[in-house]
KEROPA-761800 format. One record per atom (N, C-alpha, C): x, y, z. Coordinates in steps of 0.05 Angstrom, whole numbers, plus 5000, padded with zeros to 4 digits. Layout:
N
XYZ;...
% end
This chain:
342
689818566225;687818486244;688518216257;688618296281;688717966296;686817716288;687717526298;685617336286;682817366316;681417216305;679117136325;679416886335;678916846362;679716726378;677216486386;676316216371;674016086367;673715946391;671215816406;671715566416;668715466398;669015186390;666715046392;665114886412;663714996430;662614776450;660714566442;661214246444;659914106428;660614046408;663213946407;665213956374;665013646366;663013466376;663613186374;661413086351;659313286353;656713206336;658113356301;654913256290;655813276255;655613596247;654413746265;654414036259;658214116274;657413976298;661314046310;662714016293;663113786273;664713666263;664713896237;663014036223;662914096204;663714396212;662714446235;664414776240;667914776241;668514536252;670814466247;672314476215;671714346206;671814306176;672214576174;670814736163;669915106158;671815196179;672315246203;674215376222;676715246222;677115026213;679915016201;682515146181;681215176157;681115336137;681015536137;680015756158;679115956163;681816136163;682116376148;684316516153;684816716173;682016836181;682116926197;680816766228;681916606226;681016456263;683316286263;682716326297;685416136318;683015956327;682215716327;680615516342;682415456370;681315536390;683615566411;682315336428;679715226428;677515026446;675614896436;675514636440;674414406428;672714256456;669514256451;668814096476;667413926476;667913696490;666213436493;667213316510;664113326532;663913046567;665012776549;664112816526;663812516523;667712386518;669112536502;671712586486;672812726508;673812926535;674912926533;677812836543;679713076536;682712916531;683712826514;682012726494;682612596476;683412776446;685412686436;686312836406;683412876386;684013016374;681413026353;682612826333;684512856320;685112606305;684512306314;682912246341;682711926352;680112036344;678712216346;674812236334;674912276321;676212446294;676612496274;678312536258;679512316246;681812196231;682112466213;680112546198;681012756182;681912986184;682313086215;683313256223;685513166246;686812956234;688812866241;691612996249;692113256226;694213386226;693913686248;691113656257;691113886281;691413776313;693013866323;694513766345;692713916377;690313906368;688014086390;687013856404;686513896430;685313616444;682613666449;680813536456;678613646463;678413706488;676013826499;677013826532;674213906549;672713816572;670713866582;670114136581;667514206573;666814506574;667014616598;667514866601;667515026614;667915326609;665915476633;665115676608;667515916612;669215906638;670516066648;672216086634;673915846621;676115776608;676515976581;674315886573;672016026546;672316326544;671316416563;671816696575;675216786568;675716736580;678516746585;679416726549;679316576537;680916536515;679616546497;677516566496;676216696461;674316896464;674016996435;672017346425;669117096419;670016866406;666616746402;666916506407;664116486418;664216146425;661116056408;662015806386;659715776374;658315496396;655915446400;654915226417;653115106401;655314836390;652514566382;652714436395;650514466410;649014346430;645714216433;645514076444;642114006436;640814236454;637514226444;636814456455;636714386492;636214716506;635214646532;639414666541;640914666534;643614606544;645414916534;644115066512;645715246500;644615516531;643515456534;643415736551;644415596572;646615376584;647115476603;650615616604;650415626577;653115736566;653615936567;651016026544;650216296538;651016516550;648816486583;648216766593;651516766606;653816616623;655516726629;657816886616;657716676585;659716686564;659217006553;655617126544;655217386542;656817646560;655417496593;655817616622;658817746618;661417586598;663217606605;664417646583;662917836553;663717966535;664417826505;663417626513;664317326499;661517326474;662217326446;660317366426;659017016429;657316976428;655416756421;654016716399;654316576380;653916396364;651616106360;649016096369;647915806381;646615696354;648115466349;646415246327;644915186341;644115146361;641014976371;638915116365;637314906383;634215146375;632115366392;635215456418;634415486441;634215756439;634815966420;633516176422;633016356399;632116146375;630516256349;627216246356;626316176376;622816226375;622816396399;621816626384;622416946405;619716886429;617916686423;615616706438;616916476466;616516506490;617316236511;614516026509;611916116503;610316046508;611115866476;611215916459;612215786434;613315526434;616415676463;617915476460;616615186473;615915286497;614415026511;612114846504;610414986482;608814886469;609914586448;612314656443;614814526433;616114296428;617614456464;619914346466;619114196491;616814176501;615314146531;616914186543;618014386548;619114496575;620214876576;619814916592;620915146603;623315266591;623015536577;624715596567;627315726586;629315586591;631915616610;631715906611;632315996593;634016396596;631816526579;628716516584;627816766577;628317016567;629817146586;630017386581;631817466557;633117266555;636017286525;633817296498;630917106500;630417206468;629817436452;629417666472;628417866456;631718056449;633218046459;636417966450;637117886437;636317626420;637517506402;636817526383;639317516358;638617666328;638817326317;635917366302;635817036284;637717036258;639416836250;641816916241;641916766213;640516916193;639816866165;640017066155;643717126143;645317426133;643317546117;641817246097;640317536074;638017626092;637017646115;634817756123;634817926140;637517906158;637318026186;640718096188;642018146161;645818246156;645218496185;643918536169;644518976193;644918866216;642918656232;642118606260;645418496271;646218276251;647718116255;650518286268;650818476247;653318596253;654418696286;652118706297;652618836322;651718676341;651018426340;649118196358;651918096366;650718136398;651717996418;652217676421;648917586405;648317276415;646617206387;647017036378;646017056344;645416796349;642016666333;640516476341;640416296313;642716166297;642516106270;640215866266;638516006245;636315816244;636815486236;634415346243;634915046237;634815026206;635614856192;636014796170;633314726152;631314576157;629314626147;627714926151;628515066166;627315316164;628715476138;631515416148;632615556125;632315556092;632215266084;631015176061;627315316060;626815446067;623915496071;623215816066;624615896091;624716126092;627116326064;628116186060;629716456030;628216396014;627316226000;625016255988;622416345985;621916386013;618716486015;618716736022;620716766039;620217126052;619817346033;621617376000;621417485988;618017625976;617917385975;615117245956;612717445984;612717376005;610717396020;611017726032;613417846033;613918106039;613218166007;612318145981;612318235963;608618205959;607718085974;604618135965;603517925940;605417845922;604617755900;604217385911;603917265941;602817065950;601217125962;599216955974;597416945997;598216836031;598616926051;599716746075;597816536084;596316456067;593916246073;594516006063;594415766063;593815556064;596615486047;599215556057;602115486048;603215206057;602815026033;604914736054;607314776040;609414646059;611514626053;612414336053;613514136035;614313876033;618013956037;618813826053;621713776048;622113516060;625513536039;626713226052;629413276058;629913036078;632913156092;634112886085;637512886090;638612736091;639312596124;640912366127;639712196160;641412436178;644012536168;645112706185;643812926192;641512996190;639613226198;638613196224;638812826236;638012746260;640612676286;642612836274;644312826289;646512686293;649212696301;650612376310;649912276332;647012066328;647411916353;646311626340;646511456362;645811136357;642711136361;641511146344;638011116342;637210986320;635510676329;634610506314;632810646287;631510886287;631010956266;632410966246;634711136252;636411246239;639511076223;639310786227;641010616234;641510536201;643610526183;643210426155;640910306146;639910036151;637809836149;634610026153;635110206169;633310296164;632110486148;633610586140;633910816133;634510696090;635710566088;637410566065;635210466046;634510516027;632310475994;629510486014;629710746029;626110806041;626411126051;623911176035;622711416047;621211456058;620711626082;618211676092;618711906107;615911986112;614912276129;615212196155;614912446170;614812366190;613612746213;613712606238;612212866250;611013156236;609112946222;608013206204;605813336221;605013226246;603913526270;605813566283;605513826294;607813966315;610513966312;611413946288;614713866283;615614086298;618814096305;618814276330;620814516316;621414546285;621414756272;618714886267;616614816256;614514936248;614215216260;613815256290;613315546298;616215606298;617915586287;620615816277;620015976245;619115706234;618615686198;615616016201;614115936215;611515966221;612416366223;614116396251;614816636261;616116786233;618116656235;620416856205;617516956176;616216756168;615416886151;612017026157;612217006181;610317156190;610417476186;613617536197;614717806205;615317826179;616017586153;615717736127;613317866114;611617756114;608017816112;607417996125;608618136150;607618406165;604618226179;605418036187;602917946199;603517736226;601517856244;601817706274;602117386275;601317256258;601317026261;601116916222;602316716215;601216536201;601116226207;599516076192;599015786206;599815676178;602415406176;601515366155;601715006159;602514836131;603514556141;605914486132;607614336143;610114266145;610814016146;611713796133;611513636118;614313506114;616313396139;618713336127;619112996124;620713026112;622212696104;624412636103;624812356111;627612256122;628912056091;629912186074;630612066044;633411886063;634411686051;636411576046;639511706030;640711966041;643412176033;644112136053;646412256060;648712266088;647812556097;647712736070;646613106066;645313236053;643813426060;641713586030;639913576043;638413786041;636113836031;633213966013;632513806009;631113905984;627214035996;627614255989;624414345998;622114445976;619914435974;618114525958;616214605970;615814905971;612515005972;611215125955;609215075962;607215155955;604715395966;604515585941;602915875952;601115885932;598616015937;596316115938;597416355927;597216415893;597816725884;595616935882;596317155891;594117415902;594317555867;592217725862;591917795843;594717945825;594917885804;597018035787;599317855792;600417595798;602117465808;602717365778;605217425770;607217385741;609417255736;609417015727;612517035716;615017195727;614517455713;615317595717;616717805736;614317825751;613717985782;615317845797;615517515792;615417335809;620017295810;620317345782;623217425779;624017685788;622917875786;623618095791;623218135823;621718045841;622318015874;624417815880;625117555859;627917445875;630417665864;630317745834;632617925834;632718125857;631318265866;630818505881;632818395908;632918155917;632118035938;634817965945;636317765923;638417635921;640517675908;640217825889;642017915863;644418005881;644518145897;647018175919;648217885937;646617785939;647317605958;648517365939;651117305949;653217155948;652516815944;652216755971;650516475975;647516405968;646016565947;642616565948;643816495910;643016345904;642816235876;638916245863;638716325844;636416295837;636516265809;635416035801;635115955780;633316065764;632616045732;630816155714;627816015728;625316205710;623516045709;624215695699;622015495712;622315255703;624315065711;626815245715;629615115729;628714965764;629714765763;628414665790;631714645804;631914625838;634614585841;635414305844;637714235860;639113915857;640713945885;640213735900;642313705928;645013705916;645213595899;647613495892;649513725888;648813975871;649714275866;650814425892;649514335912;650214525934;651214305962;651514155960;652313955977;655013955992;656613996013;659314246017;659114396016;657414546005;656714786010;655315076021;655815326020;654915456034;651915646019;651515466000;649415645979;647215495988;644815735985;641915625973;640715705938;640315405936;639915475907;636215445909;635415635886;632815685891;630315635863;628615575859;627415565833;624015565837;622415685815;620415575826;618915555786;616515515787;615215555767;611815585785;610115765764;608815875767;605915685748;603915485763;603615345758;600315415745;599415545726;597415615709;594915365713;595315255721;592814975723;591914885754;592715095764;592715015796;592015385805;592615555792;592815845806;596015865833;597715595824;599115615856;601815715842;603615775861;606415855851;608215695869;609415485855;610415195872;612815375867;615515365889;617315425893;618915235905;622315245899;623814975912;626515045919;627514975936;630615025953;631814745952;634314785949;636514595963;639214615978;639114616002;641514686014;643214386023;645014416038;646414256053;645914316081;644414166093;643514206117;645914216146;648114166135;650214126155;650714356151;651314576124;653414736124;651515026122;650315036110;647615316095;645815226121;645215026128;642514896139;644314936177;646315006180;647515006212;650315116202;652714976206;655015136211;656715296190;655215246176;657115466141;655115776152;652715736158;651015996158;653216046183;652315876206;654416046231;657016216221;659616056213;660516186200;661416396186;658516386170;658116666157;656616926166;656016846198;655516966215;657617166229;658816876240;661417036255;662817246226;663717136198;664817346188;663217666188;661817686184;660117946181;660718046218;658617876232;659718116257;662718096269;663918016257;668018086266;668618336239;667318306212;668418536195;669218276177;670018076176;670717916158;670817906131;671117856115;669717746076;667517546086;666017576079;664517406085;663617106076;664917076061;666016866035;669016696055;670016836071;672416646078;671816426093;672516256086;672816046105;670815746087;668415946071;665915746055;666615726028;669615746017;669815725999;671415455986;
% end
């Protein structure tokens, strides 16, 4: 089999940088295009020393080029910018790949509620397969344009969907607490985000309207078999470079066990490769999955409360954005699906 033919558009940020990393390595891919207004021309070894020994320059996007020389083009991009890639790069047989957040909320009215603004390419969401292998593998294989969820969703959603497609929770009154590391907010120069600020302090932050919530909100809605759920969402900006760590919390419906409660994650995950689930009591650790492409999962079942607290930890660069991509593109090319995240 030939190889596959990559570009990354947006290769300058910490998700670019890390698809890099992973598509380096890759046995089956040629990285044939690297893009950044900001870089280019310039060697990737002058932005990134550690990929010093690859002799690829970067070079202004363009989508024609793109066309022309690759089967996929993954786009980290901020939102509002991936569709204007999208619709020609599709137009012109070109698989799409989008880490942003520009077409995982199937609703437009959703998105603008949001993202305040207008969702660019409408018509592409009901097209797009949301790209979380253990939930939506079948969809994936044959998707044109694949929408890989944001990273706090992800930490959220493998843990809950099981639970909530299984009956043995309630879709009522679910918070979710997570915490991210500062690279969750991107590579850019923002006084928030700046060492001093950031370094021996924690805190919350947009705990109304966070602009995952109606993604988190949708996915385990459609796990529940239910039009809508409302729940609260709760994230934090810890002092890591990566990780994240999540805990929710459910409302258990009658007959909810120990037991029951093992036997829907075996059902669930016991196949799946990257889905780790720990014993009762076992809680997870950033540190375990950090480089990596796993979610590790735990919960205990809390007798003094009626609740069933559950907890994730991914790496929000790699499980949480470009390791899932990745393991995207392997499944719809035919791949191992393991190459490249190992």
């Amino acid at each position: 089999m030939s190889k596959v033919r990559v570009a990354v558009v947006g290769a300058s940020g910490y998700s670019g940088e890390e698809l890099l990393r992973l598509l380096f390595r890759h046995k089956s891919c040629d990285v044939k295009i690297i893009t950044s207004r900001q870089y280019a021309d310039k060697p990737i070894g002058e932005v990134f020393p550690r990929f010093m020994e690859q002799k690829i320059k970067f070079s202004a996007p363009d989508a024609g080029k793109i066309a022309a020389e690759c089967d996929v083009a993954f786009l980290a991009l901020p939102h509002g910018l991936a569709s204007e890639f999208a619709l020609p790069l599709l137009n012109s047989g070109v698989k799409v790949i989008d880490i942003s957040a520009d077409f995982r909320i199937k609703s437009p009215e959703k998105y603008k509620q949001y993202y305040k603004e207008d969702h660019p390419a409408p018509e592409l969401l009901s097209t797009a397969v949301y790209g979380l292998p253990e939930c939506y593998r079948h969809a994936i294989k044959t998707a044109d344009l694949i929408a890989c969820p944001g990273c706090y969703p992800t930490s959220i959603i493998m843990p809950s969907a099981p639970l909530l497609a299984s009956g043995l929770v309630s879709h009522e009154e679910i918070i979710a607490s997570s915490m991210s590391g500062v690279s969750g907010a991107g590579r850019k120069v923002d006084l928030a985000y700046i060492f001093p600020e950031c370094n021996e302090s924690v805190r919350s932050y947009a705990i109304k309207g966070h602009r995952h919530l109606p993604e988190i909100e949708q996915e385990l809605a459609f796990a529940a078999g239910r039009d809508e759920i409302k729940m609260n969402f709760v994230p934090h900006l810890v002092p890591v470079n990566r990780g994240i760590n999540s805990t929710i919390f459910f409302k258990t419906a009658s007959g909810c066990t120990q037991e029951k409660v093992a036997e829907v994650y075996q059902k669930a995950y016991d196949n799946e490769f990257f889905a780790r689930v720990l014993p009762h009591g076992k809680l997870p650790d950033t540190k375990n999955v950090t480089m990596t492409n796993f979610c590790e999962m735990g919960f205990v079942l809390d007798d003094h409360t009626g609740r069933l607290i559950v907890a994730s930890a991914i790496d929000n660069l790699t499980k949480g954005a470009s390791g899932q991509a990745v393991q995207c593109m392997n499944i719809r090319f035919g791949i191992d699906e393991k190459e490249g995240l190992l």
